[in-house]
Each structure stands twice: as structure tokens, then as C-alpha cells.
KEBALO-738327 format. One record per residue (C-alpha): x, y, z. Coordinates in nm, 3 decimals. Example, Ala and Ser with C-alpha at 12.3 -4.5 7.8 and 13.67 -1.06 7.14 Angstrom:
2
FIKOL        X        Y        Z
FIKOL    1.230   -0.450    0.780
FIKOL    1.367   -0.106    0.714
END
This chain:
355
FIKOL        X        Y        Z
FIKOL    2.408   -3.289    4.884
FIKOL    2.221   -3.609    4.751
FIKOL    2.272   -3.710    4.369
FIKOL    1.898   -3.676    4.385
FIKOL    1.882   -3.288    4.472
FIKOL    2.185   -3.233    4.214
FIKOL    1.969   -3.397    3.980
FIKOL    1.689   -3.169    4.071
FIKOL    1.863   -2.859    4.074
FIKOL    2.088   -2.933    3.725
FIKOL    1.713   -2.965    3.609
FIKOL    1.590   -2.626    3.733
FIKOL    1.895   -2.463    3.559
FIKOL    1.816   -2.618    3.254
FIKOL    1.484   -2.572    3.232
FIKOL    1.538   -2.131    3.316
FIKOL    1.797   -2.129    3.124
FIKOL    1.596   -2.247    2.836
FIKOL    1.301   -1.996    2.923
FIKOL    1.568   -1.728    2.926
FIKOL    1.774   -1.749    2.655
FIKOL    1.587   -1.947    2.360
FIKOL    1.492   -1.692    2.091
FIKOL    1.123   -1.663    1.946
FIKOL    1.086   -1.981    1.627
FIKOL    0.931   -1.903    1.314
FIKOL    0.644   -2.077    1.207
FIKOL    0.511   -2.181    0.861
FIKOL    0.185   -2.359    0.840
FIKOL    0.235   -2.475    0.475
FIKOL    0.492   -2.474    0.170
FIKOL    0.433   -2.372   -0.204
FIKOL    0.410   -2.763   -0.260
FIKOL    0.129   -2.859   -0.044
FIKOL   -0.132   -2.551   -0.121
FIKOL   -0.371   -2.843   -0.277
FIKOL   -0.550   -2.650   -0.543
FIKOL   -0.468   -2.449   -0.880
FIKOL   -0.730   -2.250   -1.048
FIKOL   -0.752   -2.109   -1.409
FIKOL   -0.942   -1.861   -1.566
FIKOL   -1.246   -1.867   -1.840
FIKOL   -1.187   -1.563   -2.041
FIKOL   -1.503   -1.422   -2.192
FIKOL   -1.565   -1.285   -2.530
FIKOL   -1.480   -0.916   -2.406
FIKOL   -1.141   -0.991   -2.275
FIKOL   -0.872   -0.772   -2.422
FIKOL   -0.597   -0.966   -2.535
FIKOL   -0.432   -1.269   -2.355
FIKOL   -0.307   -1.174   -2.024
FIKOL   -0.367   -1.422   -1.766
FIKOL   -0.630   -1.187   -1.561
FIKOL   -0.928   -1.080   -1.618
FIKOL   -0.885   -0.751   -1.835
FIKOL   -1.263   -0.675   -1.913
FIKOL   -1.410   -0.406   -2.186
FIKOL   -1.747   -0.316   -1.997
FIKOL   -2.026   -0.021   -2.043
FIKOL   -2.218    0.137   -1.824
FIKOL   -2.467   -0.083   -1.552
FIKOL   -2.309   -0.367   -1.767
FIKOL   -2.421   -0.682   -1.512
FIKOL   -2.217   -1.021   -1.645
FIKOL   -2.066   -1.337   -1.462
FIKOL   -1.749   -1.461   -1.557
FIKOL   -1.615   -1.805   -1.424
FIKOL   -1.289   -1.898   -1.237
FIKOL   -1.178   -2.286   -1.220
FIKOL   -1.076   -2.491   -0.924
FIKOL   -0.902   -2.762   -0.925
FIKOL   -0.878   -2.971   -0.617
FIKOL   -0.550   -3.189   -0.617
FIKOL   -0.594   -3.383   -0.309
FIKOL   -0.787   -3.650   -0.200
FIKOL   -1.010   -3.516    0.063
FIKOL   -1.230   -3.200    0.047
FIKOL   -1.081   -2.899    0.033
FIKOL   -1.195   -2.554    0.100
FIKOL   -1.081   -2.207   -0.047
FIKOL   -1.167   -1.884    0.132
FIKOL   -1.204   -1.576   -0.140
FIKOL   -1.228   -1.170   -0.078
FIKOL   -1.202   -0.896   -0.342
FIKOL   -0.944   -0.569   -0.321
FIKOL   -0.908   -0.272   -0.511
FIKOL   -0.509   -0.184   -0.641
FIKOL   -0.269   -0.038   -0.391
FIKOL    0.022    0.087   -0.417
FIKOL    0.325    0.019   -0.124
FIKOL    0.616    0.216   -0.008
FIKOL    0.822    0.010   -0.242
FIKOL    0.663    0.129   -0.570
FIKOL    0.486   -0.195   -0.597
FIKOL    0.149   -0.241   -0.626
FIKOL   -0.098   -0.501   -0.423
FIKOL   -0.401   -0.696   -0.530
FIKOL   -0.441   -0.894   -0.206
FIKOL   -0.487   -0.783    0.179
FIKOL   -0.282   -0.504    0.246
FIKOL   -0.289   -0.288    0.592
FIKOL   -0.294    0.007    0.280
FIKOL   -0.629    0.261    0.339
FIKOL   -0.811    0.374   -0.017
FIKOL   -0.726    0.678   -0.108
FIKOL   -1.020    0.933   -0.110
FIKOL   -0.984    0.981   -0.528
FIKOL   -1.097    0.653   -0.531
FIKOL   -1.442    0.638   -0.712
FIKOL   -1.501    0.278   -0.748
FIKOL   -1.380    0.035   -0.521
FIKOL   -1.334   -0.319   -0.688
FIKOL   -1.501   -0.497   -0.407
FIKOL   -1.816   -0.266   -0.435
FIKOL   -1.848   -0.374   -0.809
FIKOL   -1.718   -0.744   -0.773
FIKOL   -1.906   -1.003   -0.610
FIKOL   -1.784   -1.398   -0.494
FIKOL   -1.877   -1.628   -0.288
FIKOL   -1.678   -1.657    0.059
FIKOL   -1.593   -1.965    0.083
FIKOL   -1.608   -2.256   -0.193
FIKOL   -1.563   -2.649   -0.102
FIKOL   -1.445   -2.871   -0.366
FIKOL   -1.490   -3.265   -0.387
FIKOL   -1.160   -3.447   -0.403
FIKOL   -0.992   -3.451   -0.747
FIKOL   -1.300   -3.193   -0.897
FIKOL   -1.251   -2.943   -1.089
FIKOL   -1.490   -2.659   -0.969
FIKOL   -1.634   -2.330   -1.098
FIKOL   -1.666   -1.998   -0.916
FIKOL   -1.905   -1.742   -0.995
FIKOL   -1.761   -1.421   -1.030
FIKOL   -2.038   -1.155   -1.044
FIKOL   -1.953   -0.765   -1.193
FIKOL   -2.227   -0.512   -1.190
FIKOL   -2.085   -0.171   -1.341
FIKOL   -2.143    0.176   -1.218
FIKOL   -2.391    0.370   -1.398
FIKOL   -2.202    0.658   -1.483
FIKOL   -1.974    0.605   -1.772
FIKOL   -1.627    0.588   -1.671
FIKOL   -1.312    0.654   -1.863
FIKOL   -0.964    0.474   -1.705
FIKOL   -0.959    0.190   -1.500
FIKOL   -1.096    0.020   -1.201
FIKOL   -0.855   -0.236   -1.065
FIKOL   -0.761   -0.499   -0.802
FIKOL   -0.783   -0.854   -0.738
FIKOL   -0.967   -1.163   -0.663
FIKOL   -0.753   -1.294   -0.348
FIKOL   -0.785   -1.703   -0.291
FIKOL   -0.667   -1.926    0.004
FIKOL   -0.694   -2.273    0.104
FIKOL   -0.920   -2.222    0.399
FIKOL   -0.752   -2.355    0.753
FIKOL   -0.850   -2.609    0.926
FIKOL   -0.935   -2.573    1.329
FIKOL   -0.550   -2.796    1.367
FIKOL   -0.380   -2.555    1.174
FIKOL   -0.579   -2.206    1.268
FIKOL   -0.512   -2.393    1.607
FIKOL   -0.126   -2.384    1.555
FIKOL   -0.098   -2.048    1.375
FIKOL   -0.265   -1.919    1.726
FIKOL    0.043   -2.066    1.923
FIKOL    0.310   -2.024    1.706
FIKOL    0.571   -1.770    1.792
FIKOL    0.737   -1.542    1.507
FIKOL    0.632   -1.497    1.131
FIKOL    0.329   -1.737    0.986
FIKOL    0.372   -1.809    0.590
FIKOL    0.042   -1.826    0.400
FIKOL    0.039   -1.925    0.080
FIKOL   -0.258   -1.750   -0.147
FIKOL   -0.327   -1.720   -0.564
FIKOL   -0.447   -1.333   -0.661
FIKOL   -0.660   -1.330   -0.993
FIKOL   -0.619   -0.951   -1.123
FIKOL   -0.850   -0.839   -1.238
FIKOL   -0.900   -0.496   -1.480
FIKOL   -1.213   -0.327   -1.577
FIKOL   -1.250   -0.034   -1.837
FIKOL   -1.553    0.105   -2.059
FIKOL   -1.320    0.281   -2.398
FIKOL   -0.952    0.315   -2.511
FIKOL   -0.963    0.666   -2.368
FIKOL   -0.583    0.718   -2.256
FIKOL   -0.607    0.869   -1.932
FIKOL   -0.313    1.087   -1.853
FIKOL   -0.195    1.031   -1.452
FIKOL   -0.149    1.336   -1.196
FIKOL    0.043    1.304   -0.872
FIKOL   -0.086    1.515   -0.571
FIKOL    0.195    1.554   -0.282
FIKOL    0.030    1.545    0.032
FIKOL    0.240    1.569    0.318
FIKOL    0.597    1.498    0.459
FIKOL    0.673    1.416    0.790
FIKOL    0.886    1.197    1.017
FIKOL    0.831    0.828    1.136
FIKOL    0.949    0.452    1.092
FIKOL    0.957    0.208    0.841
FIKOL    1.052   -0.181    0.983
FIKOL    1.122   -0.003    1.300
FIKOL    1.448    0.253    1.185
FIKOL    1.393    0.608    1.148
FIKOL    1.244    0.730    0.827
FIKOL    1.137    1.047    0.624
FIKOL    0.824    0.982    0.457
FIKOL    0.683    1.139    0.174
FIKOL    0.299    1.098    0.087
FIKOL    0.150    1.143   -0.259
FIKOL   -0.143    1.056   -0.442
FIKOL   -0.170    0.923   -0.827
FIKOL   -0.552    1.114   -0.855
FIKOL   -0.635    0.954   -1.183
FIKOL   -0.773    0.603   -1.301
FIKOL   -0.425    0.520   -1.472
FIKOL   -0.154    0.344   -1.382
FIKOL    0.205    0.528   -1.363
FIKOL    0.440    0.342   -1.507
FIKOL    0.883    0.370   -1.479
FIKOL    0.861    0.615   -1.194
FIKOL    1.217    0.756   -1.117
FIKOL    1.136    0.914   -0.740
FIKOL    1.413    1.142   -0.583
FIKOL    1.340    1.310   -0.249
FIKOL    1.640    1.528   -0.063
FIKOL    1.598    1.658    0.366
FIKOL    1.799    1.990    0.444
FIKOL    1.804    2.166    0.748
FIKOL    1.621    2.485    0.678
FIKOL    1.822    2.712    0.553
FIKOL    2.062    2.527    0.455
FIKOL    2.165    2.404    0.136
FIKOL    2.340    2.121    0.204
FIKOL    2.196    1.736    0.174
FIKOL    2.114    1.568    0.482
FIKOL    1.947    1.257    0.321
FIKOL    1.898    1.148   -0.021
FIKOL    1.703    0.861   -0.165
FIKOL    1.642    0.775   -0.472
FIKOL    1.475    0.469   -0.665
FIKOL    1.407    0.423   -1.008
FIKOL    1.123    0.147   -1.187
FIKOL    0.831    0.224   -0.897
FIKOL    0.467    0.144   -1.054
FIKOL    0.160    0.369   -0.911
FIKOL   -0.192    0.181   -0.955
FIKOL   -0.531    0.435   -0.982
FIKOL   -0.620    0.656   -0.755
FIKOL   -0.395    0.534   -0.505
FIKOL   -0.117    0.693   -0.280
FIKOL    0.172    0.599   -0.194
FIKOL    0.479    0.648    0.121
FIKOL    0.757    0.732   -0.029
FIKOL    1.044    0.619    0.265
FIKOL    1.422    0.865    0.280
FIKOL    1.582    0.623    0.565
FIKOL    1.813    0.759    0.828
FIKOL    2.056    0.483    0.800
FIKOL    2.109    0.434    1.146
FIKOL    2.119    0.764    1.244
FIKOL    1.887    0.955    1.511
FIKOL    1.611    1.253    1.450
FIKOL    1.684    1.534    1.564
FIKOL    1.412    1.792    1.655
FIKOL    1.429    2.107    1.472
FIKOL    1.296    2.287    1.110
FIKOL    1.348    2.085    0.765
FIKOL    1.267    2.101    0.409
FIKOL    1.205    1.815    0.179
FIKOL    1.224    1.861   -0.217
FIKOL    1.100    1.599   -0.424
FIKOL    1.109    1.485   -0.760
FIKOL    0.899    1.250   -0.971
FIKOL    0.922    1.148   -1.340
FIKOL    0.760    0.903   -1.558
FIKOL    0.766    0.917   -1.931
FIKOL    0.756    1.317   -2.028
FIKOL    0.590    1.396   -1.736
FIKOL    0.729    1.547   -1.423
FIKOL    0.643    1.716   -1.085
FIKOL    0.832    1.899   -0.807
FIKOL    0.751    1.965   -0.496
FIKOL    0.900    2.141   -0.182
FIKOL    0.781    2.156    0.144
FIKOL    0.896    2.284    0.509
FIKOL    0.812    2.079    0.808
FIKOL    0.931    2.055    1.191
FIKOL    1.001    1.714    1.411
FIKOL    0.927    1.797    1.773
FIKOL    1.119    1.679    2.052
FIKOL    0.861    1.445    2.163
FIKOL    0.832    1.325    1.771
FIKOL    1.218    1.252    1.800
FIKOL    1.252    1.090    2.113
FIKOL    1.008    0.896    2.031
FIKOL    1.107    0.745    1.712
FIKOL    1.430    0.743    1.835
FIKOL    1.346    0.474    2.081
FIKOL    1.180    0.304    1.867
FIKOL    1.423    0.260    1.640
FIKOL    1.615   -0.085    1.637
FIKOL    1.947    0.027    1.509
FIKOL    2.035    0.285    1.757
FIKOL    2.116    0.038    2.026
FIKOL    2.473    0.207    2.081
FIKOL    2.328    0.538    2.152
FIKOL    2.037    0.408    2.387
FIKOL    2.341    0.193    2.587
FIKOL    2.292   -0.100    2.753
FIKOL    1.953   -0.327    2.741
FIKOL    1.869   -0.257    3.102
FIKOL    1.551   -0.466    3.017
FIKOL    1.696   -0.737    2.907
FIKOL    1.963   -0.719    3.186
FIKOL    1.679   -0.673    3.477
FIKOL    1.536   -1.006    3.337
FIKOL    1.856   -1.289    3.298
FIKOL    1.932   -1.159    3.691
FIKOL    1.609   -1.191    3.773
FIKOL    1.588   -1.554    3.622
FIKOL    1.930   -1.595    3.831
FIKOL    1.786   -1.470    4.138
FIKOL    1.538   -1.707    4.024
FIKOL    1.762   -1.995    4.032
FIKOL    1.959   -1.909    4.342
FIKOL    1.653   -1.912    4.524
FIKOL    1.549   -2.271    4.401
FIKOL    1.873   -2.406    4.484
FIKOL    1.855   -2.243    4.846
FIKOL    1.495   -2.351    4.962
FIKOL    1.548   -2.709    4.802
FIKOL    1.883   -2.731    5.001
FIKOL    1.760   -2.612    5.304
FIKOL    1.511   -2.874    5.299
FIKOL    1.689   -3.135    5.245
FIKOL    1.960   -3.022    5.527
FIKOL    1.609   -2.952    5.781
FIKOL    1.534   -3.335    5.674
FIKOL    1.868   -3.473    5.760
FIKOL    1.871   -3.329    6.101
FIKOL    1.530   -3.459    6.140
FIKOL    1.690   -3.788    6.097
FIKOL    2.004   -3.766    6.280
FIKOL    1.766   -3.649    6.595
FIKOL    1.567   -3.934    6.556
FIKOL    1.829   -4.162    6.563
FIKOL    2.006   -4.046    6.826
FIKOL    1.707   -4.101    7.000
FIKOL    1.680   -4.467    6.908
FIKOL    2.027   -4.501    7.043
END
């Protein structure tokens, strides 16, 4: 074999063994450093107090503008892409002013982004200081409670870098500022409700999870939530899975997934019950509720899950594909040798005939 085919071939492994085995990169398009911008807030004369959001007193079909400041840092133009979202609240007892995959819940009256107006997209000279319009037109039915969210803002992308977040592999960081904002129309204290709505089986980050829906129905936050939720096997009395979490937050009329993780372990199809308690303050509710996972429901989930590799076995998949990239490789090596031997003979026939 020539040093030239070795060469070849020692190239061919390489190269599949790279394709096989290298893992998937992360990819961040920016850091905290270079966002470019930093904005800051005009307060009007019916802000209450000094938070660093908007926290508005309105009335009824109350139109005003209020004024957000951008300042650009750099020393080229620089765009900033803005959107408006009403308050959610995540699995995590935490709520969310920004994009969220989160639905509205249907006690929602006002959505934020119905009553809030900005522009798209704002472009701001080099080292300017810019102001953005922020229009609020209130409801015309007097309201009592709140009506929350958040102005979202980003740096807009270029076409390089919305260009490289299209072809890079993994998790993309974005970097954004969220302006709350909070509207009311009195100092009428509303008092908040939870609604349970359902329990039922399914995943959180890919592991088997309980999960156990509820609704805040009122224009009030819910603050120091203690949650507790316990799974039995019906009938039984004793505790399959416990989980409980102290500190959660609940913004207005919005619901929340409540997660009871499996820690590892796999569903298994049958009759349950779920009992679950909530405090905050004085105020308390209990709920209990029977449900059933199918089989399909469990198998399901079940290979879904990422932590149950020892009872799904071996990775066939995986498997099927590094001795397919071998078979792969084997292949290379044979055609490329058996060329080379066909053009050797070719030569030591011609020669012969020479002689």
C-alpha cells in the first residue's frame, strides 16, 4: 500500500470519525457586555411610587403616552426590535413579562398588548439617546385589580448574525431588557382565588412528571405561595410522590403547571389520586382529584423520558449508526485498495510487455 493511499485512508477515518462522534456545540450570538444599548424610563405624574417600571394609576378610556429612553452606546446604528406581553406565570412559580410558549388563560379580560401600543422596531443614531412612544388606551369599563405584563426590547439581528443563529447547533443566548409595566384604576384590594383545573400525566425537560393545572381567576397577584401536591394509588393511602415548594408568585388571571417529578422512575398505567394544597397569607385551598394514565399514555412518556435509559437497554440507535459509519469506512478502505491493486497490475502487464 502506497504512503499516498495510507494518507488517504488515515484521512477518511478521521474525517467519519469526526462526523460520528463530535457532540452538538452551543452557540451564543452575544454576551451581557456587547448588547449596545440601555434604556431608562420617564415616569409620569401618575406613577405610584418609585419602582423602576411603569406602575400607572389610570381611569376608564384614559388614552396617555408615556416615554421610554434609548441610549445607543456604539458607534454605528443600532436597531431594537420591541413587542408587548401580558404576565404569566411558569411551572416554577415565577412569573414572565417577555415571550413565553405560556397560552392566556381564559379569565383574562385585558390583555396588555391589546391596551399597549409601540412601535416595532426603533433605529437609533450612534451615541443618541432616543425616545420611544409608548401608547395606553384603557378599557372602558372600570376595572378594579390589575392589568400586567411587559414591554420586551432586543437589539435587532443583523442578516450575519440571524445568518449564524440559523446554522448554529445547540442552545442560542439572546440577550433582551423587559420594562414591566402595571396598570390599575383605585386602591381596591382585590382578594385572589385559585381554580384547580385538571391533573394528569406528562413531561417536564423530558423526565416523567405529574402535573397539576390551576388558575389564579382574579386581577391580583398571589404572593408566598407554599404548594404541596401528593399521587396515591387509588385506594391506597400511602405516598407515591410528594413535592413540595414554598415562595411561588401567581400573576392575574393566569394559570399555572404545577410539576410532582418521578425522579427517574417509570409511569405505570393504572387509577391515581392527587391531593393538593395551596396557601398564601390566610388563605388556603384543597383539592382532590382521581385520574387514570393509560397504557399508551405510559409507554409513551416512558420513552420519552431521558433518565430511564437502564430500563429501555441498550441505544440500538445509536449502535445501528457508529457500525454503520464503520461499514462506512471499511468500504472506503476496500474500493480505494482495490483500485490501487487493479492499477498496479495494469502496470506490471504493461511492462512485461515492454520487456
Amino acid at each position: 500500500m502506497t504512503r499516498y493511499l495510507k494518507r488517504s485512508i488515515y484521512f477518511l477515518l478521521y474525517i467519519t470519525c469526526l462526523t460520528i462522534l463530535i457532540p452538538q456545540t452551543t452557540y451564543a450570538n452575544e454576551d451581557a457586555s456587547s448588547i449596545g444599548y440601555s434604556y431608562k424610563i420617564i415616569k409620569p405624574e401618575n406613577q405610584v411610587g418609585n419602582a423602576g417600571y411603569f406602575d400607572l394609576r389610570m381611569n376608564p378610556e384614559q388614552k396617555q403616552i408615556v416615554d421610554i429612553e434609548l441610549y445607543n452606546m456604539t458607534d454605528q446604528d443600532l436597531s431594537v426590535d420591541l413587542s408587548v406581553h401580558s404576565a404569566k406565570t411558569n411551572s416554577n412559580g415565577v412569573i414572565e413579562y417577555g415571550p413565553t410558549k405560556l397560552k392566556n388563560d381564559p379569565s383574562l379580560k385585558y390583555d396588555l398588548k391589546d391596551i399597549v401600543k409601540v412601535p416595532e422596531k426603533v433605529t437609533i443614531p450612534p451615541k443618541v439617546t432616543q425616545k420611544v412612544a409608548v401608547e395606553i388606551s384603557m378599557p372602558q369599563e372600570k376595572y378594579d385589580g390589575y392589568i400586567s405584563g411587559g414591554i420586551y426590547l432586543q437589539k435587532s439581528e443583523t442578516e450575519a448574525e440571524k445568518k449564524a443563529s440559523e446554522s448554529a447547533q445547540g442552545v442560542v443566548n439572546k440577550y433582551a431588557f423587559i420594562v414591566g409595566m402595571l396598570l390599575s384604576e383605585s386602591d381596591t384590594k382585590v382578594q385572589p382565588e385559585l381554580s384547580f383545573n385538571k391533573i394528569y400525566a406528562g413531561l417536564t425537560n423530558y423526565r416523567n412528571t405529574f402535573l397539576v393545572d390551576f388558575t389564579n381567576t382574579e386581577a391580583t397577584y398571589v404572593e408566598g405561595m407554599t404548594v404541596d401536591a401528593q399521587i396515591f394509588k387509588k385506594g391506597s393511602d400511602d405516598v407515591l410522590y410528594e413535592t413540595k415548594k414554598e415562595n411561588y408568585r401567581m400573576a392575574p388571571n393566569s394559570a399555572m403547571s404545577f410539576p410532582i417529578n418521578l425522579n427517574g422512575e417509570s409511569f405505570i398505567a393504572g387509577d391515581y389520586v392527587g391531593r393538593i394544597r395551596v396557601t398564601a397569607g390566610d388563605k388556603k385551598w384543597e383539592w382532590q382529584e382521581e385520574f387514570k394514565i393509560t397504557q399508551k399514555d405510559a409507554d409513551k412518556y416512558n420513552a420519552e423520558d431521558v433518565s430511564l435509559i437502564q430500563d429501555r437497554g441498550i441505544n440500538w440507535k445509536m449502535i445501528l449508526m457508529i457500525a454503520g459509519g464503520i461499514l462506512v469506512i471499511f468500504l472506503l478502505i476496500y474500493l480505494v485498495t482495490r483500485a490501487v491493486s487493479n492499477k498496479q497490475k495494469k502496470k506490471r502487464k504493461k511492462t512485461k510487455k515492454k520487456r
